[in-house]
N, C-alpha and C positions, 0 to 999 in steps of 0.2 A: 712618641718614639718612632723610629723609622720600620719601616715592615719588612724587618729583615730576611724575613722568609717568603717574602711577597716576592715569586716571581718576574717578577714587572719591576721593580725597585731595583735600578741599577746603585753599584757603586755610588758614583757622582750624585746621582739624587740625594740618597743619603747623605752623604757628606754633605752637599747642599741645605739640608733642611737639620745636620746640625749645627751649622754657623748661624745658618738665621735663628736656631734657640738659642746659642750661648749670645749672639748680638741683642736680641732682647733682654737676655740678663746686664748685661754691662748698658742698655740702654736705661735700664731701674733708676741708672747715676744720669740725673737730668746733665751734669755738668760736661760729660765726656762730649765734645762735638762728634756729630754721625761720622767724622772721615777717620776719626781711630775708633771710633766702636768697627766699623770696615775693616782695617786692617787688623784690628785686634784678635776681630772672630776668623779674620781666615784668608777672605777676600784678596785680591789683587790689583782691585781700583773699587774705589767709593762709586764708580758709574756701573760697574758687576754685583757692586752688593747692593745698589738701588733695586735694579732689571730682578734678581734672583728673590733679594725680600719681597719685591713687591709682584713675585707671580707666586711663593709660598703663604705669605700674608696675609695677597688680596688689596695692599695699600703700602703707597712707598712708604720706606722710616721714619720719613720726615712728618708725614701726616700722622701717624702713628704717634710719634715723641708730640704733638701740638692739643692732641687729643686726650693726653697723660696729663700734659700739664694744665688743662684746665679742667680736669678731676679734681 
């Protein structure tokens, strides 16, 4: 959950680190390609929701979804 009361924790951040949770849920569906799981969570281009998941993350989506699927 976001630190809502966390001084430091703008707006935008929050909002940023809820798209990247709700993008990991719709990522659970291997079959969605990453550029509508993007738009789906919120995003404005598949190249913003790359940069932003993968400074929340630690690892772009892409590495993330290849790593899912050979669990």
């Amino acid at each position: 959950m976001c630190a809502l009361f966390d001084a430091a924790a703008t707006f935008s951040n929050c909002l940023c680190y809820r798209r990247v949770i709700h993008s990991l849920e719709l990522m659970a569906d291997n079959t969605k390609p990453l550029k509508e799981v993007a738009y789906a969570s919120g995003f404005s281009t598949p190249a913003n929701f790359n940069r932003t998941f993968k400074q929340v993350m630690g690892v772009p989506p892409s590495e993330l979804r290849r790593s899912q699927k050979g669990a």
